[in-house]
C-alpha positions as CSV (number, residue, x, y, z in Angstrom):
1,X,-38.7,89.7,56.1
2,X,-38.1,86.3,55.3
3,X,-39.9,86.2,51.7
4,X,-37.9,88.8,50.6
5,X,-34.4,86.6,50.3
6,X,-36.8,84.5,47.7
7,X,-36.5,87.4,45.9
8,X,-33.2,88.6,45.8
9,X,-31.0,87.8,43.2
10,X,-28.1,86.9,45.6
11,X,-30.1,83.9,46.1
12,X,-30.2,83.1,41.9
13,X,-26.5,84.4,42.0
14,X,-25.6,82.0,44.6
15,X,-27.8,78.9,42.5
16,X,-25.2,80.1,40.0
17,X,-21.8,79.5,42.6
18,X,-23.4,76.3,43.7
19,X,-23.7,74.3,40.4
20,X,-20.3,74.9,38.8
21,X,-18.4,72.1,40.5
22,X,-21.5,70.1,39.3
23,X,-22.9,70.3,35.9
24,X,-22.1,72.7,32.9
25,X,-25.6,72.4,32.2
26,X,-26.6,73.2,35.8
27,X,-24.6,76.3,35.0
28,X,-26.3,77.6,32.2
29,X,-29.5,77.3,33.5
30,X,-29.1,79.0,36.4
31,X,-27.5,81.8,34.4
32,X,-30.5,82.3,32.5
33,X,-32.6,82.2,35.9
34,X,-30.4,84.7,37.6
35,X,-30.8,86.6,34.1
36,X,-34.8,86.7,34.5
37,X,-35.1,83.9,32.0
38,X,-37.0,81.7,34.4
39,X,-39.3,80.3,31.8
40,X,-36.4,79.2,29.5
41,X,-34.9,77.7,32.4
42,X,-38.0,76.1,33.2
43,X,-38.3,74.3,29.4
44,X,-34.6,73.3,30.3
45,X,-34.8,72.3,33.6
46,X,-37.9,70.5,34.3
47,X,-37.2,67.5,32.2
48,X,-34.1,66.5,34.2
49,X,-35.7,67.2,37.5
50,X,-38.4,64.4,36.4
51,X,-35.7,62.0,36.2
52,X,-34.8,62.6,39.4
53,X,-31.4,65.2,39.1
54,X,-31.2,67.2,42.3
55,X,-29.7,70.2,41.1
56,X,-33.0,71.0,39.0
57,X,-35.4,69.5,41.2
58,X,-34.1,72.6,43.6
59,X,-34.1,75.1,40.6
60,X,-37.8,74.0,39.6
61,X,-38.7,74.4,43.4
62,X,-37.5,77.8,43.7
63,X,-38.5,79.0,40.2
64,X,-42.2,77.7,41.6
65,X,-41.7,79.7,45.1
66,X,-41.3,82.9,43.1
67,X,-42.9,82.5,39.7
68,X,-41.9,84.8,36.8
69,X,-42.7,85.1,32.8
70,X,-45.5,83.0,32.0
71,X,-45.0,80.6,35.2
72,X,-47.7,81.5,38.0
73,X,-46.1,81.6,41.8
74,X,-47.1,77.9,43.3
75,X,-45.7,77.3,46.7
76,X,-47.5,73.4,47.1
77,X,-45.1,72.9,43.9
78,X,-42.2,74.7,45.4
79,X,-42.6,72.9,48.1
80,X,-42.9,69.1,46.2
81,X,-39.6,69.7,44.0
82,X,-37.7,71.5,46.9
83,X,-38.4,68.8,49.4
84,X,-36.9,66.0,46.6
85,X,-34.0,67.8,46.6
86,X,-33.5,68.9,50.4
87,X,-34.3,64.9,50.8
88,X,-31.5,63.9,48.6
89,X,-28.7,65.8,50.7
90,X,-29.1,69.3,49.0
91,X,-29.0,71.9,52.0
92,X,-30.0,75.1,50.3
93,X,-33.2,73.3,49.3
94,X,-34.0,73.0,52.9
95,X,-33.2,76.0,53.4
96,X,-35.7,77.2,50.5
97,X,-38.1,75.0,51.9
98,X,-38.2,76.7,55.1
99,X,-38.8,79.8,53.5
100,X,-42.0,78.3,51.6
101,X,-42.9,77.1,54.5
102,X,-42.8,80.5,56.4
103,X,-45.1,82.1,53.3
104,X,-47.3,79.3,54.0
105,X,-47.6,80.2,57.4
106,X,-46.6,76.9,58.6
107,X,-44.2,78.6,61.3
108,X,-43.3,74.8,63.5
109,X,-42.5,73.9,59.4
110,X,-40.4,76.7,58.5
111,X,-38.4,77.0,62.1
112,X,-37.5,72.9,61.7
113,X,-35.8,73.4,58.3
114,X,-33.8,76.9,59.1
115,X,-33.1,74.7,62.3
116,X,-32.0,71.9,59.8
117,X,-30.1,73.4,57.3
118,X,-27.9,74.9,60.2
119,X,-26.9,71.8,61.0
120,X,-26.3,70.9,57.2
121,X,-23.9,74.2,57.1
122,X,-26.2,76.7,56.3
123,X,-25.3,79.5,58.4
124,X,-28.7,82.0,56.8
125,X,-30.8,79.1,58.3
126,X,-30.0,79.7,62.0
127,X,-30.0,83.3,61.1
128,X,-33.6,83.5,59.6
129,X,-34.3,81.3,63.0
130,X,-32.7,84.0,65.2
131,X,-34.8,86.6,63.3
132,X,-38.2,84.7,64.6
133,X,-37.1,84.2,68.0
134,X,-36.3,88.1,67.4
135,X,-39.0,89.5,66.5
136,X,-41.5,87.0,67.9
137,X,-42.8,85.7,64.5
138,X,-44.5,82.8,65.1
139,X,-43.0,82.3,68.4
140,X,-42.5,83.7,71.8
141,X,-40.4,86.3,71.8
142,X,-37.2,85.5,73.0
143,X,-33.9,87.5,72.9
144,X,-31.9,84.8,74.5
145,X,-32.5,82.1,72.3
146,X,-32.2,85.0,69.3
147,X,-29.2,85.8,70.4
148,X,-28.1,82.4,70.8
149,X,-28.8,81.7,67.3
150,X,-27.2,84.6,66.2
151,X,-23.9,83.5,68.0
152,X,-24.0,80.4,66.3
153,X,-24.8,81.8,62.8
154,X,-22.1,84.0,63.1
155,X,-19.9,81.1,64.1
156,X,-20.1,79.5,61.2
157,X,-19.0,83.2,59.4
158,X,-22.4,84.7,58.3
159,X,-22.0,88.7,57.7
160,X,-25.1,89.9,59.2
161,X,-25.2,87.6,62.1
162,X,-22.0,88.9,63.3
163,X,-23.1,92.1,62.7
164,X,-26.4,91.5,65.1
165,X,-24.4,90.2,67.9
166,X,-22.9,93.1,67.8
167,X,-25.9,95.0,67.8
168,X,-27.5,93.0,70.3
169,X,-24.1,94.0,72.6
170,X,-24.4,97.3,71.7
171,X,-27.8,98.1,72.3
172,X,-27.1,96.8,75.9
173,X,-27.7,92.8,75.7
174,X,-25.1,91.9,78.5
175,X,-25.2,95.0,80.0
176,X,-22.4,97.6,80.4
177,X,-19.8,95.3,79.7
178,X,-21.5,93.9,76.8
179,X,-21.3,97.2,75.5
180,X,-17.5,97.9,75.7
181,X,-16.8,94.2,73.8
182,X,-19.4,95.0,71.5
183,X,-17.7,97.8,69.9
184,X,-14.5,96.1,68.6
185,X,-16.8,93.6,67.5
186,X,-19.0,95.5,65.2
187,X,-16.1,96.9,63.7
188,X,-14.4,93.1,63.7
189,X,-17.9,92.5,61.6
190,X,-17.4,95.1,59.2
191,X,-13.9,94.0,58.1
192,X,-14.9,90.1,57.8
193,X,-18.1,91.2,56.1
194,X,-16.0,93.0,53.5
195,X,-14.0,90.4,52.8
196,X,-16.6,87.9,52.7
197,X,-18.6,90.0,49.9
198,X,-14.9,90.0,48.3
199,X,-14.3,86.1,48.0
200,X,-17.9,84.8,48.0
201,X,-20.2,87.9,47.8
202,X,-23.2,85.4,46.2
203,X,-22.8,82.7,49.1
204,X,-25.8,81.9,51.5
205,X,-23.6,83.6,54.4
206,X,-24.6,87.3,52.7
207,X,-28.3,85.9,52.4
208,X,-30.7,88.1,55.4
């Protein structure tokens, strides 16, 4: 479930959108990551995150939470690099971190960054968090507080988070007049979530 969005190259592609107000540098890395060039980006990359540049620190961290070429999957080193970055002010990193922290198994870890990085403006951390509360990963399930986080995930203009809500309403949440408000709601999801995948289609708010 949550793993997976390590793995998905909307996460490289959106490494990509984040860096180009920053560095060109930053830029070209993250191309060759998104390309499958991770050990390139690595040699590039790891240097400068040494000296203490946030943009690779977070780079290295996720290039260690999914390995690739010759550079073996470590999640203690994901972890160190993305939790120098996420410490610094980057909010994607803590977002990554809570994702390490779910493959770890460390679920009180993993819910207190999603939980953080929705306050940072990450709208896919308080959807990862609805997806717990969900599915009663980790904690008790419970649909109110899911849905709750859902709500507030889609407030802040996340695709599939709307669309849940109006699942959630659908499938008979808030009863039947849930139902009847869910309806133009779904259909108020689809048209947003097109045009979001139109102007930002690699942004954390098309992460699941």
């Amino acid at each position: 479930m949550l793993g997976a969005a390590l793995r998905n190259k909307s996460v490289s592609d959106s490494l990509v959108k984040n860096s180009m107000n920053s560095d060109d540098f930053l830029v070209k890395v993250y191309r060759l990551c998104a390309d499958g060039q991770t050990q390139a980006a690595m040699q590039l990359c790891l240097p400068k995150a040494e000296t203490g540049d946030i943009g690779c620190a977070r780079l290295v961290g996720w290039i260690y939470s999914i390995g690739g070429g010759s550079i073996n999957k470590d999640l203690d080193e994901a972890k160190r690099w993305l939790t120098l970055a996420s410490g610094n002010g980057d909010p994607l990193a803590t977002y990554l971190l809570g994702i390490v922290a779910f493959e770890q198994g460390d679920m009180e870890a993993a819910m207190a960054r999603f939980r953080k990085a929705g306050d940072e403006g990450v709208s896919a951390g308080l959807y990862q968090l609805a997806k717990l509360y969900e599915l009663g990963a980790g904690v008790d399930k419970d649909e109110a507080q899911a849905y709750d986080y859902y709500r507030e995930s889609a407030s802040m203009g996340h695709v599939f988070a709307r669309r849940r809500v109006a699942g959630m309403l659908l499938g008979g949440y808030k009863g039947f007049f849930g139902r009847l408000i869910g309806i133009p709601m779904l259909l108020l999801a689809i048209v947003l979530g097109a045009y979001t995948a139109v102007i930002d289609p690699y942004g954390e708010k098309t992460y699941e």
